[in-house]
N, C-alpha and C positions, 0 to 999 in steps of 0.2 A: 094804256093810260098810265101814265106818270103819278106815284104816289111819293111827297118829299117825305122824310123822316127826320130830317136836321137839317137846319139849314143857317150852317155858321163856318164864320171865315177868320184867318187872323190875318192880318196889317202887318207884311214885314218891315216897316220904317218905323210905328211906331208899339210894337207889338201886341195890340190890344187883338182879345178876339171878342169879336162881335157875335152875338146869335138873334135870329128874328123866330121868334116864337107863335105869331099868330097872323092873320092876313090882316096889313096896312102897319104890321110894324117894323118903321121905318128906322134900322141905325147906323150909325156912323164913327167911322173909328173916333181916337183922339185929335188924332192931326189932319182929318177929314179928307184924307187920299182916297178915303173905299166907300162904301155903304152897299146896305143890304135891305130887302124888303121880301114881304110875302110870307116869312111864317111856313108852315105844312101847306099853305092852302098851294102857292106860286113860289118861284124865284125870281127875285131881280137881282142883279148885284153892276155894281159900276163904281171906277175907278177916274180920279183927272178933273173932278168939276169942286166951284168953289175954292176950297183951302188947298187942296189936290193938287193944285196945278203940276204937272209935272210926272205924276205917276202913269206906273204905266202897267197893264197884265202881272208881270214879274212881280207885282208889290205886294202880291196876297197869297196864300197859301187856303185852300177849300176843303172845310171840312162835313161839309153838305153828304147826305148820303141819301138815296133815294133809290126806288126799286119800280120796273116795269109790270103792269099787271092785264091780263088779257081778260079783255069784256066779255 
């Protein structure tokens, strides 16, 4: 099982770092190339939609840390 511990990233275009603190909190850089969701509970993160157009993987830098735990 997947336990998140952080779950935050920064926007190399527009340098903001973003962090999602709780499940359904949904945020997005400045210049909205990235976004993040999920909080400790999940991860989502996605890059390219909306303001984004154009980014691509390389745009963000993960500072998410998260640890495997056996049931």
């Amino acid at each position: 099982m997947k336990k998140v511990l952080v779950n935050k990233v920064r926007c190399k275009k527009c340098d903001d770092v973003i962090e999602s603190t709780h499940s359904y909190d949904f945020k997005r850089c400045s210049c909205g190339a990235i976004f993040l969701d999920g909080g400790t509970d999940y991860q989502r993160f996605g890059w390219g939609m909306d303001r984004g157009e154009g980014a691509e993987l390389e745009d963000y830098i993960d500072f998410s840390y998260s640890v495997y735990e056996d049931n």
